[in-house]
C-alpha positions as CSV (number, residue, x, y, z in Angstrom):
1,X,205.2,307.8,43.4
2,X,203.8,305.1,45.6
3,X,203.7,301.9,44.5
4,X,200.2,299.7,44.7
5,X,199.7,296.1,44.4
6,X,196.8,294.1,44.3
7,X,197.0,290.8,42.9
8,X,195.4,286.9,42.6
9,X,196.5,284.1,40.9
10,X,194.8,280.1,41.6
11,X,197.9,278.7,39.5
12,X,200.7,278.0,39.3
13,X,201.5,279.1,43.4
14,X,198.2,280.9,44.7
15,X,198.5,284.8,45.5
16,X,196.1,287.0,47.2
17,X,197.8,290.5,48.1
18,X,197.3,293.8,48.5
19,X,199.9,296.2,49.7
20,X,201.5,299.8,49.1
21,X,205.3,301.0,49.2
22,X,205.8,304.6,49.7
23,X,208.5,306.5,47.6
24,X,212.1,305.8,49.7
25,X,210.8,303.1,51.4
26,X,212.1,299.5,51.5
27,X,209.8,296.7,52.0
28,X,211.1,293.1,52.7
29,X,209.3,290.4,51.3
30,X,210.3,287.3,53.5
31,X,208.9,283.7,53.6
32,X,209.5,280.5,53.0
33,X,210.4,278.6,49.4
34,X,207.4,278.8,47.7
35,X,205.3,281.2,49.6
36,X,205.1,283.4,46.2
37,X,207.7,286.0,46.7
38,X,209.3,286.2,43.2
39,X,206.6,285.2,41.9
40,X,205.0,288.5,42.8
41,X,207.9,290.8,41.6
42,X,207.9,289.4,38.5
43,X,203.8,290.3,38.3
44,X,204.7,294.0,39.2
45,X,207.4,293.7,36.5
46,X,205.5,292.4,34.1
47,X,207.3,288.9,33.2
48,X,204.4,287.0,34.7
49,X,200.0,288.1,34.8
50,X,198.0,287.2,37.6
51,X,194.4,286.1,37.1
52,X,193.0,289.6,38.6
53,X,195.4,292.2,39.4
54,X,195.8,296.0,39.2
55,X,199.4,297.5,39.6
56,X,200.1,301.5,39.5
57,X,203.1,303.6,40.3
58,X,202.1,307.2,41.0
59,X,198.7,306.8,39.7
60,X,199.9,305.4,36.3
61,X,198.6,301.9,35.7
62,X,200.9,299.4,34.7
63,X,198.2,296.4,34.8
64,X,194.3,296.6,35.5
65,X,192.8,292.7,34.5
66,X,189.2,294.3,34.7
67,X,190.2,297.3,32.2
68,X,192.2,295.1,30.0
69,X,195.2,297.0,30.2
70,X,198.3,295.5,30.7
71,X,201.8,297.4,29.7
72,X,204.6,295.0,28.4
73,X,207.8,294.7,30.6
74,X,209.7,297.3,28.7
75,X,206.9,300.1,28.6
76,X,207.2,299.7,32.6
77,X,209.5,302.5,34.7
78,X,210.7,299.5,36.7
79,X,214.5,298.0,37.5
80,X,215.0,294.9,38.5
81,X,218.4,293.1,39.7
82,X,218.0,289.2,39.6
83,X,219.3,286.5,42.0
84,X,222.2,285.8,38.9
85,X,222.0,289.4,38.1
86,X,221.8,288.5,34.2
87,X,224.3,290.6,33.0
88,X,225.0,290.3,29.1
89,X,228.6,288.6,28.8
90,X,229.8,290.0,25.7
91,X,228.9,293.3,26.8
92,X,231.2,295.8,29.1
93,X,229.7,297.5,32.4
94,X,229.0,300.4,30.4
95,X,227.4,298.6,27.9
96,X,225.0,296.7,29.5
97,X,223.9,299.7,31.6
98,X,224.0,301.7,27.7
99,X,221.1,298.6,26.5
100,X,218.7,299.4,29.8
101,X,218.5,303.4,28.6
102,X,216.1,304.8,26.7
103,X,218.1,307.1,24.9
104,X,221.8,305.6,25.4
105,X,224.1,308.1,27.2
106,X,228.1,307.5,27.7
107,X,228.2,310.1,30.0
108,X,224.9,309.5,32.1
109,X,226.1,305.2,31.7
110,X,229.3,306.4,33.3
111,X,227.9,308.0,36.2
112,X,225.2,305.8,37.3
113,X,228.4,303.4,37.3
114,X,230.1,306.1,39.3
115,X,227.1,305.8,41.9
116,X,227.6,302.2,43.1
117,X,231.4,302.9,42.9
118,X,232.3,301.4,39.7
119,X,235.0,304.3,38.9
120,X,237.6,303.3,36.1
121,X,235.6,300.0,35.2
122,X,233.5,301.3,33.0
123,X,234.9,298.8,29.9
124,X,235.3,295.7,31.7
125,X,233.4,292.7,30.4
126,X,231.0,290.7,33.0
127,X,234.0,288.2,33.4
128,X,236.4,290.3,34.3
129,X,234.5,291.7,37.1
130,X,234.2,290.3,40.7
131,X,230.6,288.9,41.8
132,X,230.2,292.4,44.2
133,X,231.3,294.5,40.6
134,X,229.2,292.1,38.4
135,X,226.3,292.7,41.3
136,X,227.0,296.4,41.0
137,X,226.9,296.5,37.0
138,X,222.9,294.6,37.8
139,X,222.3,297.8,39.8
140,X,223.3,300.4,37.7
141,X,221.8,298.8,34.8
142,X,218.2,298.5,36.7
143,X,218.7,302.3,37.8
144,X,219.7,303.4,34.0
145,X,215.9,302.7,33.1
146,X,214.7,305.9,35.4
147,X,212.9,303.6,37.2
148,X,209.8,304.3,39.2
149,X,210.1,301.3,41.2
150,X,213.4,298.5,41.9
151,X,212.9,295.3,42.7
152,X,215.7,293.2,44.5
153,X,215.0,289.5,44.2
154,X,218.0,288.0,46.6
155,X,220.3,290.2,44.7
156,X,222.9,289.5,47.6
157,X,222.8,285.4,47.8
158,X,225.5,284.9,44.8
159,X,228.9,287.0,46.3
160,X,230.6,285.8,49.4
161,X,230.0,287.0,52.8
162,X,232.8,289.7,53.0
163,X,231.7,291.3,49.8
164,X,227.7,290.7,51.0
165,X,228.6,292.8,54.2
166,X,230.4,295.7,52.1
167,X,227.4,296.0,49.1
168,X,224.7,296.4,52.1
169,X,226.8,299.9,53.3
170,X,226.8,300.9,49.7
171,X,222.2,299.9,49.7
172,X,222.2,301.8,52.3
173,X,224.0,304.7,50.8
174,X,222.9,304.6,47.8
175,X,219.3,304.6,49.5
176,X,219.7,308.2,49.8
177,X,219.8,308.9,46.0
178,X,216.5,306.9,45.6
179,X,213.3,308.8,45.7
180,X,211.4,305.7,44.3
181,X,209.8,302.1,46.1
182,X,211.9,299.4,46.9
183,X,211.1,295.6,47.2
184,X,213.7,293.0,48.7
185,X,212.9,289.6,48.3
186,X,214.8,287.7,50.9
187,X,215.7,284.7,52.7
188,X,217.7,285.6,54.9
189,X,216.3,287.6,57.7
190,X,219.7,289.4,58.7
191,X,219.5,291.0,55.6
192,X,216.3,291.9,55.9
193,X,217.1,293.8,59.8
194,X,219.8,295.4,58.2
195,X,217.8,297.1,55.5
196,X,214.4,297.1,54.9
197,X,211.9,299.8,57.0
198,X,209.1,297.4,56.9
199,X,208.6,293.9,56.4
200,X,205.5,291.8,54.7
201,X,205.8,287.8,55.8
202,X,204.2,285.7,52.5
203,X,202.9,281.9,53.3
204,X,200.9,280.7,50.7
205,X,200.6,283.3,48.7
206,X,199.1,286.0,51.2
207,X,200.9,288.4,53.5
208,X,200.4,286.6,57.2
209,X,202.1,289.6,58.7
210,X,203.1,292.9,57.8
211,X,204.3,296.4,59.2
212,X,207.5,298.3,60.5
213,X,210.7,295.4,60.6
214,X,211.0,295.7,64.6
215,X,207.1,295.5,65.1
216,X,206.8,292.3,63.1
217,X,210.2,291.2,64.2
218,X,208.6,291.3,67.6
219,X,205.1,289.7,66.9
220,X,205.6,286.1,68.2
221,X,203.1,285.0,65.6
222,X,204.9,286.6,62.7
223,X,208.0,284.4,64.1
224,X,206.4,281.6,63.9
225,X,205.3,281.9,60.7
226,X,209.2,282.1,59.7
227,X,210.1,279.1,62.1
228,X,211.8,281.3,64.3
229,X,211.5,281.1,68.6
230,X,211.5,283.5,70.9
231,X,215.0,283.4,72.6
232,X,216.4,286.1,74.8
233,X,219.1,286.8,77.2
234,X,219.8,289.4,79.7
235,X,222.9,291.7,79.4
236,X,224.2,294.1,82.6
237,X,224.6,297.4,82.0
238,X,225.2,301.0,84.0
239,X,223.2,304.2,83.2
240,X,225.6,307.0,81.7
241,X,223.6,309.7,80.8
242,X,220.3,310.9,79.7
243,X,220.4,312.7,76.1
244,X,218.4,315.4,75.2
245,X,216.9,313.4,72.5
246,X,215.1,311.3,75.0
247,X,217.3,308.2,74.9
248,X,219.0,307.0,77.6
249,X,222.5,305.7,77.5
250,X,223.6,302.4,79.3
251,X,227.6,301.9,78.9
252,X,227.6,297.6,78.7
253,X,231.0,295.9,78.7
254,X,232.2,296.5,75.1
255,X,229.9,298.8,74.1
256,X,227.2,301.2,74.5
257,X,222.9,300.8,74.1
258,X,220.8,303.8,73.6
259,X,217.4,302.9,74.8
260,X,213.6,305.3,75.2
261,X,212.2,305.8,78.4
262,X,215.0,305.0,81.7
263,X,214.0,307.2,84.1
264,X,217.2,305.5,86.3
265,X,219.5,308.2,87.9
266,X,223.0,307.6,86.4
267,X,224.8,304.9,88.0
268,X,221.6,302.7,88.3
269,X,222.9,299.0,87.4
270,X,220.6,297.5,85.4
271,X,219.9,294.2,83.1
272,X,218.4,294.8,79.8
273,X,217.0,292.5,77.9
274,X,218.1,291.1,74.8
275,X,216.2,289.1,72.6
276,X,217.3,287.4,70.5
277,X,216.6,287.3,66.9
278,X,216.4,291.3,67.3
279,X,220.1,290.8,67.2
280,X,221.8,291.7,63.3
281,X,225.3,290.2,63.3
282,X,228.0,291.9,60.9
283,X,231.5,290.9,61.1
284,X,232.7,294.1,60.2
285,X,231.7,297.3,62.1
286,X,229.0,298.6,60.1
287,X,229.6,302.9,58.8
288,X,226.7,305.2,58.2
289,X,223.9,302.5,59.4
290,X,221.2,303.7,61.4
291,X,221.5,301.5,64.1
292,X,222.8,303.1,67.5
293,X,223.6,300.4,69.0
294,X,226.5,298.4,68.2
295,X,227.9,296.0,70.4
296,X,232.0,294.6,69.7
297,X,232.0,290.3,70.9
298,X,232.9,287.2,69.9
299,X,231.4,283.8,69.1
300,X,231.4,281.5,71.7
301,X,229.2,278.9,69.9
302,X,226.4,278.0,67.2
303,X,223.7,275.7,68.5
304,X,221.7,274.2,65.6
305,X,217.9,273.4,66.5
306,X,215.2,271.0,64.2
307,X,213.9,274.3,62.4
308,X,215.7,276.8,59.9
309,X,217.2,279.0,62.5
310,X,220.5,278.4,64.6
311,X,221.2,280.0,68.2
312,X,224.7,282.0,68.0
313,X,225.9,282.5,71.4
314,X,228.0,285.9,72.1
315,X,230.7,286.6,74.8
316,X,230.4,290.4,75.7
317,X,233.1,290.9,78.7
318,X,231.9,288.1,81.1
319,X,228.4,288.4,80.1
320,X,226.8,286.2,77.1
321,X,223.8,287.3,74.6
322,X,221.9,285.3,71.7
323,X,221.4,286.4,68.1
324,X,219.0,283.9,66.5
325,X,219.1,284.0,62.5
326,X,218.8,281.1,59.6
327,X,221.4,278.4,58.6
328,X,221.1,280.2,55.8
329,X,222.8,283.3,56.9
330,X,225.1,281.8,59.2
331,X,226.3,279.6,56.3
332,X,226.9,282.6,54.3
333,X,228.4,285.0,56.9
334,X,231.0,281.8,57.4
335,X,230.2,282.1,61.7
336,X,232.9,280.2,63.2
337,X,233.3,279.9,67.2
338,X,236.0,282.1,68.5
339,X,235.6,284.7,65.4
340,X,235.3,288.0,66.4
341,X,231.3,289.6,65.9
342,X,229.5,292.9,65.9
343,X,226.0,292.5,67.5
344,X,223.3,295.3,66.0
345,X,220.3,296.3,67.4
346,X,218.5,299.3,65.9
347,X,217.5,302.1,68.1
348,X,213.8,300.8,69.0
349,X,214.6,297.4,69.3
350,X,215.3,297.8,72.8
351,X,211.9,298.9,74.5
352,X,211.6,299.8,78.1
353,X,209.8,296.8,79.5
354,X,213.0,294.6,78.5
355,X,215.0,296.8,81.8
356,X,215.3,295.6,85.2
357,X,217.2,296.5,88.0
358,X,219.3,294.6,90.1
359,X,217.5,292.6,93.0
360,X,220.4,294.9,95.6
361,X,218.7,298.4,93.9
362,X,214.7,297.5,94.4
């Protein structure tokens, strides 16, 4: 059930891509305004026709420009959830996830509402709903079509922070139900850490950069093409243990990292290497995320640069790090100096080149 896009378009925002999303797999689609993003969802949904494109989903052909065949919007196995999530307002929860099936269901409506944990609101209009609910009902209604691919397209940037943090658990758990390609569109590269397994950067209408999220989150080049600096900052730590799965780990002052490779004999001080934009920030403690590492501080400050990202300085014991994400994000978490932080960093994002001992141990 792979999804595979190939598409170009001269007007009215040039596109040239080509790319694949395996089934279960998230891919973030991050750039700047204007670099093509939605308009590329809404060519793989249908709402908008490239000059020259083909577009399948498990070998079935939803557009092919040199065959002439191009299925409408609603003969395509595809969910979207939109930035205002375009709910009908005289409709309930259940009906508006009712309209999106093909053969309307009470009983199937009620438990896809059940899935994004939407118990006992079944008959509640749009308006009576919160934005997270309202974002939820979006959800279900895009999985009521059986889709064979969803499409995000900044479903997240309309609720508050508090609510944004909670609905990314519930992604991630719903994740596990979805045997299907999934495409975020994104601004805010937080968001994009926290959830997507790989990551395609757009400028101009191409993909600059693309691969697993760590691997281009480390690419210097990729960064640059999202106005983002290399920043780091180096963090003590002690070797606890060595796990039988091959990771090492290194008890820090409020926390613990679990890093590949440390052949250091337990006790070994050591400084590890933090850099800083490899850093996800969550003010609650995340459940059920992948990440390993999760690291309890609090903000010390939030140093604004020229470009689109800010420096957030952590206090961890005595001992600072850096997360570096947008204004964007920062804006929408609400960061505020003194405010108690979690820092993430998934399990690979701490290689073995970023350890050193201290000078006293050679």
């Amino acid at each position: 059930m792979a999804l595979e896009v190939m598409a170009r378009a001269r007007a009215p925002i040039p596109l040239d891509v080509a790319f694949r999303v395996e089934p279960g797999e998230l891919l973030a689609l991050v750039g700047h305004s204007g670099s093509g993003k939605t308009t590329l969802l809404r060519s793989i949904a249908g709402l908008w026709r490239p000059e020259t494109a083909r577009i399948s989903v498990a070998g079935k052909i939803w557009l092919d420009t040199v065959a002439r065949l191009d299925l409408p919007t609603h003969r395509r196995r595809v969910g979207m959830v939109f930035q205002n999530y375009a709910l009908f307002p005289h409709m309930t929860a259940a009906q508006n996830v009712l309209a999106a099936m093909d053969r309307p269901d009470r009983i199937e409506a009620e438990r896809i509402l059940d899935l994004v944990n939407l118990h006992g609101l079944a008959d509640r209009k749009p308006a009576q709903l919160s934005g997270g609910q309202q974002q939820r009902v979006a959800v279900a209604r895009a999985l009521a079509r059986r889709p064979q691919a969803l499409l995000l397209d900044e479903p997240f940037s309309a609720v508050d922070r508090a609510t944004r943090e909670k609905l990314y658990g519930e992604i991630i758990g719903l994740r596990r139900h979805l045997a299907m390609p999934v495409i975020l569109v994104t601004h805010d590269m937080n968001e994009a850490q926290l959830l997507a397994d790989r990551m395609a950067v757009m400028e101009k209408g191409h993909i600059v950069h693309e691969g697993l999220t760590a691997d281009v989150m480390a690419d210097r080049e990729a960064l640059r093409a999202l106005g983002i600096r290399e920043v780091a900052a180096m963090l003590p730590a002690v070797v606890a243990e060595h796990l039988p799965t091959g990771l090492t780990r290194l008890d820090v002052a409020t926390g613990a990292l679990f890093l590949p490779g440390v052949a250091s004999p337990p006790g070994t001080r050591l400084r590890v290497r933090i850099i800083a934009h490899e850093v996800i920030l969550s003010k609650l403690r995340p459940e059920g995320l992948s990440a390993q590492n999760i690291i309890a501080g609090r903000i010390a400050q939030i140093v604004e640069g020229k470009g689109p990202a800010v420096t957030v300085h952590i206090t961890i014991g005595e001992d600072e790090i850096l997360a570096r994400i947008t204004r964007r994000a920062a804006e929408q978490m609400g960061l505020q100096p003194g405010e108690p932080i979690h820092a993430i960093l998934k399990s690979m994002s701490v290689a073995r080149d970023h350890v050193a001992r201290f000078p006293d141990q050679g």
